[in-house]
C-alpha positions in Angstrom: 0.0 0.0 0.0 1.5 2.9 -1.3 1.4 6.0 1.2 2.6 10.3 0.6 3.5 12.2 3.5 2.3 16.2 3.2 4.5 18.5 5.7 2.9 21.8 5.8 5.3 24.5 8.1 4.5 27.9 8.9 6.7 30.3 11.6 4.3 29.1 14.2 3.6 25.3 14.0 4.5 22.3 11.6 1.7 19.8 10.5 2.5 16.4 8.7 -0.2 14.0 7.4 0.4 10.5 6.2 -1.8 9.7 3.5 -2.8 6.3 2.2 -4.6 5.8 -1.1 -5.9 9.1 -0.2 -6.9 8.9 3.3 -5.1 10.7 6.2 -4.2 7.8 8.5 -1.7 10.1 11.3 -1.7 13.4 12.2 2.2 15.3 13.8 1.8 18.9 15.1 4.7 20.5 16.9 4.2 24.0 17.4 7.4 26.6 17.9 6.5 27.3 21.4 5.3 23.4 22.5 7.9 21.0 21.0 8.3 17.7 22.5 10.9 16.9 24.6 11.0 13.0 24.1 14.4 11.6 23.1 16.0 14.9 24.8 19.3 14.6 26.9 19.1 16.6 29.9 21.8 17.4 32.8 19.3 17.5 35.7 19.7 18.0 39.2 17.6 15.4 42.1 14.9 17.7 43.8 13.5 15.0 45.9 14.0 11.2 46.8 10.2 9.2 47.5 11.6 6.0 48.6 8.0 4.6 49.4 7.3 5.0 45.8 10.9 3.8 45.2 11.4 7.2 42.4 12.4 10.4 42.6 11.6 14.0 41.1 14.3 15.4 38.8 14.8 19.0 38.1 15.4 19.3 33.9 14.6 23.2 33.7 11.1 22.2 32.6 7.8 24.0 34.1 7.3 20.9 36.1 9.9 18.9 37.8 10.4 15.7 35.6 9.7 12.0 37.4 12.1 9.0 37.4 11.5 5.5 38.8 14.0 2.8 40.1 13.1 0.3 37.0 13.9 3.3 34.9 17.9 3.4 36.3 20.3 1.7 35.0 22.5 0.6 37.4 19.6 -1.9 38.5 19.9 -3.2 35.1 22.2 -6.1 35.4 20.3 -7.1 38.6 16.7 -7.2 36.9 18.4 -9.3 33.9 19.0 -11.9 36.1 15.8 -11.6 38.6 18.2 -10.2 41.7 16.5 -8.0 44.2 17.3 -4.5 42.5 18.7 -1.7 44.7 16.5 1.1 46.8 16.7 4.2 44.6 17.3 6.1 48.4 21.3 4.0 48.1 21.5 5.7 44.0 20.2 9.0 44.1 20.2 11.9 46.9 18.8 15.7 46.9 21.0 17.9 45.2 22.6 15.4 43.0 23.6 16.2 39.6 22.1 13.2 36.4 22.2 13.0 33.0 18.6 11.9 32.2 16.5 11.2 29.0 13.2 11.9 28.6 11.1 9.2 27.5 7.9 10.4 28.1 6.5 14.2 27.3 4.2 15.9 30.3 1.1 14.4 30.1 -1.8 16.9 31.9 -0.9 17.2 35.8 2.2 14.9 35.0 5.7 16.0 34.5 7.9 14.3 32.1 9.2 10.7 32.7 12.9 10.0 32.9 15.7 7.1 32.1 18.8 7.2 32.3 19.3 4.0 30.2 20.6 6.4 28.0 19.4 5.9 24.0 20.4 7.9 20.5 18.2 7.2 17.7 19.8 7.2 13.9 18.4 6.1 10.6 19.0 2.7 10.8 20.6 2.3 14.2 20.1 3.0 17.9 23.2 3.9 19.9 23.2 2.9 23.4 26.1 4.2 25.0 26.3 1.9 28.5 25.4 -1.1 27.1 27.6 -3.2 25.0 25.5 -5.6 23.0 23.7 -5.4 19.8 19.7 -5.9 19.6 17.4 -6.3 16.6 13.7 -4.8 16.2 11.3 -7.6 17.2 9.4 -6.4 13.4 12.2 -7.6 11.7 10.4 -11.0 11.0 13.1 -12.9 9.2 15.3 -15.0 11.2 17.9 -15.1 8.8 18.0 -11.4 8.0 18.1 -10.8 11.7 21.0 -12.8 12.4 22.8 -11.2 9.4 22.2 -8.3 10.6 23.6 -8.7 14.4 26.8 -10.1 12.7 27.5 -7.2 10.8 26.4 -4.9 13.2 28.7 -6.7 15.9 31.3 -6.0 13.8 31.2 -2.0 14.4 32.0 -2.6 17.5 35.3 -0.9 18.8 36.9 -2.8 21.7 37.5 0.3 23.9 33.9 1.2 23.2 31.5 0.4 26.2 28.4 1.4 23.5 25.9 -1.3 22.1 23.6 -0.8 19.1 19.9 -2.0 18.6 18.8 -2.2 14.7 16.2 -0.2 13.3 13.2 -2.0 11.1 15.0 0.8 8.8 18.2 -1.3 8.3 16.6 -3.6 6.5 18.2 -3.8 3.1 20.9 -1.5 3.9 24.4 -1.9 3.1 27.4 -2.0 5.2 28.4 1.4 4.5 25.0 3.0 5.3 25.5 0.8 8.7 28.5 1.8 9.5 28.1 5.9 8.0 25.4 5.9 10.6 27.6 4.4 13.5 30.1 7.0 12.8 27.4 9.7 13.0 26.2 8.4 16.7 29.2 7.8 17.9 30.5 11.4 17.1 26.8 13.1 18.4 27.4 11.2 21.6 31.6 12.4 21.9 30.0 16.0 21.5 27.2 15.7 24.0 30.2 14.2 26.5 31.7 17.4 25.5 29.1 19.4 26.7 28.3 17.7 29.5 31.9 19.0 31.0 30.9 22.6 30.6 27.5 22.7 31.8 25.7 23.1 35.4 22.8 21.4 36.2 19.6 21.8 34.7 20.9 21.9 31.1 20.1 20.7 27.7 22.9 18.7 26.5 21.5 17.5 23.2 17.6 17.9 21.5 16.1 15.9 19.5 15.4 16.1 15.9 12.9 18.8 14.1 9.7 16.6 13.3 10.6 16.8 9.8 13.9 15.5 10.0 12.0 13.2 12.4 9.6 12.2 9.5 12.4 11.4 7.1 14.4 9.1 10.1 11.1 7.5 11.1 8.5 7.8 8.9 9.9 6.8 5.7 9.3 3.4 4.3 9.9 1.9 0.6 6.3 2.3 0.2 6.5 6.2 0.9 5.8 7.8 -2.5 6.6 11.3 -2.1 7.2 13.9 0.9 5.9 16.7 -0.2 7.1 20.2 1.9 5.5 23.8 1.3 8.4 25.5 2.6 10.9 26.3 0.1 13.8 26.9 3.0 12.6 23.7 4.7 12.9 21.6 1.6 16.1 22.8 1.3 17.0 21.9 5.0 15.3 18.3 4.7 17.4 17.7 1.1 20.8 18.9 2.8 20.0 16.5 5.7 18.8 13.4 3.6 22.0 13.7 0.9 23.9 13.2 4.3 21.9 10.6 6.4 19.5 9.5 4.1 20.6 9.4 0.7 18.0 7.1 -0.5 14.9 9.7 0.6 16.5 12.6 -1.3 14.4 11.7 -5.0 11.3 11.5 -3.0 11.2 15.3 -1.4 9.4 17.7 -3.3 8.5 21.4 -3.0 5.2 22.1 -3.5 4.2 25.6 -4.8 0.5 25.5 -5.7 -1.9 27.6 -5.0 -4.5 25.8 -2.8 -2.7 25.3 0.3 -0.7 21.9 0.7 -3.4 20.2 3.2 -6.8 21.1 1.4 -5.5 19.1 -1.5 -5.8 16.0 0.7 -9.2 17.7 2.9 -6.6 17.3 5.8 -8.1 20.1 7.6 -11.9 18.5 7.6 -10.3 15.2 8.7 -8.6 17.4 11.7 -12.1 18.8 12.4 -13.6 15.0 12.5 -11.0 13.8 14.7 -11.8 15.8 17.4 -15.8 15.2 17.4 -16.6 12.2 19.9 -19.1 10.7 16.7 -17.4 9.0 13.5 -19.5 7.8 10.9 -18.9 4.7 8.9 -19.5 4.2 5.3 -22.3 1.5 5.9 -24.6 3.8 7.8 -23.5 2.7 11.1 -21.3 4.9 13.8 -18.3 4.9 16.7 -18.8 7.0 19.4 -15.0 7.5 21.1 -15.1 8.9 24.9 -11.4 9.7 25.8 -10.7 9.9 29.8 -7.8 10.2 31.8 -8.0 6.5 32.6 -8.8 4.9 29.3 -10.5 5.4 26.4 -13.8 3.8 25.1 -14.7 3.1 21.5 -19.0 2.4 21.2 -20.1 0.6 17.9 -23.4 1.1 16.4 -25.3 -0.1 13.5 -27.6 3.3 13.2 -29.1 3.2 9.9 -27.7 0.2 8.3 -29.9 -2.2 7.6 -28.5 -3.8 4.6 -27.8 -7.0 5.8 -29.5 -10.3 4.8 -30.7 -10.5 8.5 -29.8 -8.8 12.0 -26.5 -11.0 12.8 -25.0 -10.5 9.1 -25.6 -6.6 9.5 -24.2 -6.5 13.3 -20.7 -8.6 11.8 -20.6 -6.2 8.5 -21.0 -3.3 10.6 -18.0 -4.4 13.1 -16.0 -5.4 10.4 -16.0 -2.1 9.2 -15.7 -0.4 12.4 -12.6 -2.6 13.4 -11.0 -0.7 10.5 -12.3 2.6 11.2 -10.9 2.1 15.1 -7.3 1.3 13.8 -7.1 4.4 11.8 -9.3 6.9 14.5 -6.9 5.5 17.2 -3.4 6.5 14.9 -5.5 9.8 13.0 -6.2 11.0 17.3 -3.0 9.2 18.7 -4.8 8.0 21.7 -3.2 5.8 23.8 -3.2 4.1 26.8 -5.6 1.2 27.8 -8.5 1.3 25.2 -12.1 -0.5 25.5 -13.6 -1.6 22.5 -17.8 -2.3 22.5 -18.6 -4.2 19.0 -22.1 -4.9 18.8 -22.7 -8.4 20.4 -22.1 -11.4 17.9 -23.5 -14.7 19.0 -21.1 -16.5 16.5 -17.6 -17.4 17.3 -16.4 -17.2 13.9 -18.2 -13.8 13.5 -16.2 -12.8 16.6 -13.1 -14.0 15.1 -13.3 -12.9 11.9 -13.7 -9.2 13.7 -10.2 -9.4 15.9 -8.4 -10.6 13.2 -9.3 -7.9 10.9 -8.6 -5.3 13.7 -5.1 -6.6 14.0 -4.5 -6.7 10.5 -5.7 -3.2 10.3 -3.3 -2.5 13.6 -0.5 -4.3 12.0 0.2 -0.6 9.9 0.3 1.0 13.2 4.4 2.4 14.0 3.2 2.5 17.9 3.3 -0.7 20.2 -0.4 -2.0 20.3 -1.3 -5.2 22.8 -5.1 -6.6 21.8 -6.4 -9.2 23.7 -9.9 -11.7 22.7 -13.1 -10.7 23.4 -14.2 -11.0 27.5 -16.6 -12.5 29.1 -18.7 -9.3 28.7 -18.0 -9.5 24.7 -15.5 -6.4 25.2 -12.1 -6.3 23.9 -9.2 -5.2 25.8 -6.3 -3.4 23.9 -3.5 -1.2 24.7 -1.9 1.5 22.8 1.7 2.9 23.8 1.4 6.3 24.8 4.6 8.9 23.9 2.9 12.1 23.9 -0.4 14.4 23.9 -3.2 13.0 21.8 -4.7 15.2 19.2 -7.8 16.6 21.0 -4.8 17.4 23.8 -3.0 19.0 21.7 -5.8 21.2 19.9 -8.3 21.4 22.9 -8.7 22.6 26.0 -11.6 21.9 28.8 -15.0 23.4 28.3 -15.4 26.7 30.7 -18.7 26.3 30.4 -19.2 22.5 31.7 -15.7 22.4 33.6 -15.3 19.1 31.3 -18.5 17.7 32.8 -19.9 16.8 28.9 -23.3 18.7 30.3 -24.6 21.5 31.8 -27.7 21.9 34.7 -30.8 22.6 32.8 -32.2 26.5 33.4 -35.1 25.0 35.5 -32.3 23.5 37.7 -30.7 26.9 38.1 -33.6 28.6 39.0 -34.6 26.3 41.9 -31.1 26.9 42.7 -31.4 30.1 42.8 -34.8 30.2 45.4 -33.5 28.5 47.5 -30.3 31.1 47.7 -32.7 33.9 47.8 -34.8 32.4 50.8 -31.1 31.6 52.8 -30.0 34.9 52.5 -33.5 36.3 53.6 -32.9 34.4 56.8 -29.4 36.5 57.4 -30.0 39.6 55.6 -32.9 42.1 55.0 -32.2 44.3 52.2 -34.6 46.4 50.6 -34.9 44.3 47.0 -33.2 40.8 45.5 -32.1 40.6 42.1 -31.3 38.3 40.0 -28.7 38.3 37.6 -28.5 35.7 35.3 -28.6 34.2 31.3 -31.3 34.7 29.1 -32.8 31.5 29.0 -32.9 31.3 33.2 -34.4 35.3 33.1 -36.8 33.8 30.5 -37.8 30.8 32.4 -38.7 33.1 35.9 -40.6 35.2 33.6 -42.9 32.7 32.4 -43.0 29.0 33.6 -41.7 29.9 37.2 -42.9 33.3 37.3 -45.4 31.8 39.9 -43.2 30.5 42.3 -40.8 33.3 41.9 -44.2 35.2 43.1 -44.9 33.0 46.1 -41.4 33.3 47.3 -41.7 37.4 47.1 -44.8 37.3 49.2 -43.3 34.9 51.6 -39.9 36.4 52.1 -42.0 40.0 52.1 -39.2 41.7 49.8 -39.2 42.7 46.2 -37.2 40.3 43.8 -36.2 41.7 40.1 -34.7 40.3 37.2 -31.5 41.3 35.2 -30.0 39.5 31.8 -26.5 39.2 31.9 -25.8 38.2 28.4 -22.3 37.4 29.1 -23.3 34.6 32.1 -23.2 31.5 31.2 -26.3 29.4 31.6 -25.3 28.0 35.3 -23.7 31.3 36.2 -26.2 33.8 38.4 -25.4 36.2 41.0 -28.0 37.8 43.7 -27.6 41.4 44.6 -28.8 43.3 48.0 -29.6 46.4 47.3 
């Protein structure tokens, strides 16, 4: 399957889309004043030791202090390879202590970053790992034979007075021994320089960022079945084209400048698909409809048939309709990046096969999917259980924030519910105050509501609490919002 990658860059933010056969399949946005901060090296400095939670904060110069945990050290490596009790983080890191940490995880909400300090440099085809000497491959590098190829000549980079170890990318497939060893030399002398720095600098520091997202594309994204990369930004063009002659020679026929007229992401309605990702409703082709809740816990995926009714009877519409929806999931759940533990509700199918037939064309539609995904069977309850590794913000994250208006609630109290609310405030404070007049301030459709529906018990509660009560319109108020003046 063929797939183009569209990177659209402006001063403020940089998009990519990955189209296939014309649909947008994943969504990158890194904006100028939020980039990520995975894969960074950081000099940080230990702000506080939790040994009941056996981790430790770490401050990196971030808003938030960044959050490390004993599995994440290396120096309990050797003892967790071999199923030894590993040592309290309280006997490997004090307050005030200078570390040279990774992030692996960005912020995620209330959560600062997350920390290693199993140190790892990512190339085009190779992963340096400068404290541990062995070489590794990609577990979707299928062939057994062009695995163990590959560790053998891998293995043979390897200097003797070097205490580095590689893992090999799914990239390296194919490539030849002087692209492996081209991109050795290049991680091996990144790694001398950020040594370098590290001499010079006092805790917090950056000693070495990561990649711009589209030299990130062209390292990660890239596959032989990548058609073009199309970039409209002539200077970024240029940038990617310098880069790829040097790392990734290969790429360099496939990046184009686009100049045209329409801009770059209407020619492939990216912008409408942005627009659908964030609505909790996706339709399907057949008639039938997902319905994706996303909370800070998991995130829930709803199948419906709603008007499809093509089927020959009611259990061969329910298994088109999921068969359909397993596909639309895969793509919704790369197209939002959501990630995390994920429930999946298919409409309930009495026949195994049916059921079958559904996971294992979710999996093959999964099997496109770059990030780590874990699916288990359908449960007892006829859910199915997946997980989806999360690395940064999802989409609506990124592009959203919570509704003022609800406080993130989903729903608001109805106006009739305000202005019971609101009585019962009125007669409280006549109990404690006696002011001359009450009045209301409050939306229009609450004022609206007093003034005819409940403009007899509004009345009642004049005559009872003996004091005049008025009505204001605050257009501004929000439909809960009211306030009651003494005057």
């Amino acid at each position: 399957m063929t797939e183009d990658i569209l990177i659209n860059v402006t001063p403020f933010e940089t998009r990519v889309a990955l189209v296939e056969q014309g649909s947008v399949q994943e969504l990158h946005i890194e904006r100028s004043i939020q980039r990520g901060h995975v894969g960074n090296l950081y000099l940080g400095k230990v702000v506080r030791v939790l040994p009941g939670m056996q981790s430790a904060f770490v401050d990196i110069g971030l808003e938030r202090a960044a959050f490390i945990h004993v599995a994440d050290l290396r120096q309990n490596r050797s003892e967790r390879s071999k199923g030894l009790p590993t040592t309290p983080i309280e006997k490997l890191l004090f307050e005030g202590q200078p570390i040279m940490v990774q992030v692996i995880k960005d912020p995620l909400g209330t959560k600062g970053a997350r920390l290693s300090t199993q140190i790892s440099i990512a190339g085009r085809m190779l992963v340096y790992l400068p404290f541990e000497p062995h070489v590794g491959i990609s577990q979707r590098i299928d062939s057994e034979s062009e695995r163990l190829a590959l560790r053998e000549r891998v293995t043979r980079l390897l200097k003797e007075d070097d205490s580095g170890g590689f893992i090999v990318r799914t990239q390296a497939e194919g490539a030849t021994d002087d692209e492996l060893e081209a991109d050795c030399s290049y991680l091996r002398t990144l790694w001398v320089s950020i040594q370098e720095k590290l001499k010079t600098q006092g805790a917090p520091a950056l000693l070495y960022a990561d990649l711009t997202l589209p030299q990130r594309v062209l390292r990660d994204m890239v596959t032989p079945s990548t058609t073009h990369i199309t970039v409209d930004s002539r200077s970024t063009t240029q940038e990617l084209l310098a880069w790829a002659k040097r790392y990734t020679p290969s790429v360099v026929d496939r990046i184009r400048h686009y100049s045209g007229e329409r801009p770059l992401f209407d020619t492939a309605n990216v912008d409408d698909e942005i627009s659908r990702a964030l609505s909790r409703r996706v339709d399907l082709k057949s008639g039938g409809y997902l319905i994706i809740d996303q909370t800070e816990a998991l995130t829930t995926v709803d199948v419906n048939t709603g008007g499809y009714v093509g089927g020959r009877n009611f259990g061969d519409t329910i298994f088109k309709t999921n068969l359909e929806a397993a596909v639309a999931i895969a793509r919704q759940l790369r197209l939002r990046n959501l990630g995390g533990i994920v429930i999946l509700d298919f409409i309930d199918m009495e026949d195994q096969g049916h059921r079958d037939a559904v996971l294992a064309e979710l999996n093959k539609a999964l099997a496109r999917d770059r990030t780590r995904v874990t699916v288990s069977g359908f449960s007892q309850l006829g859910l199915v259980e997946m997980t989806r590794k999360r690395t940064r913000d999802s989409l609506a994250h990124q592009l959203c924030e919570p509704c003022p208006t609800c406080q993130s609630r989903g729903n608001v109290r109805t106006p009739r519910t305000v202005c019971y609310e609101i009585l019962r405030e009125i007669l409280r404070e006549s109990r404690q105050f006696s002011p001359k007049e009450f009045r209301i301030l409050a939306s229009q459709a609450v004022v609206d509501l007093f003034l005819e529906e409940e403009s007899d018990h509004l009345a009642i509660l004049g005559d009872f609490i003996g004091k005049p009560i008025s009505l204001q319109v605050e257009s501004l108020y929000s439909q809960e919002q009211y306030d009651i003046v003494l005057i």
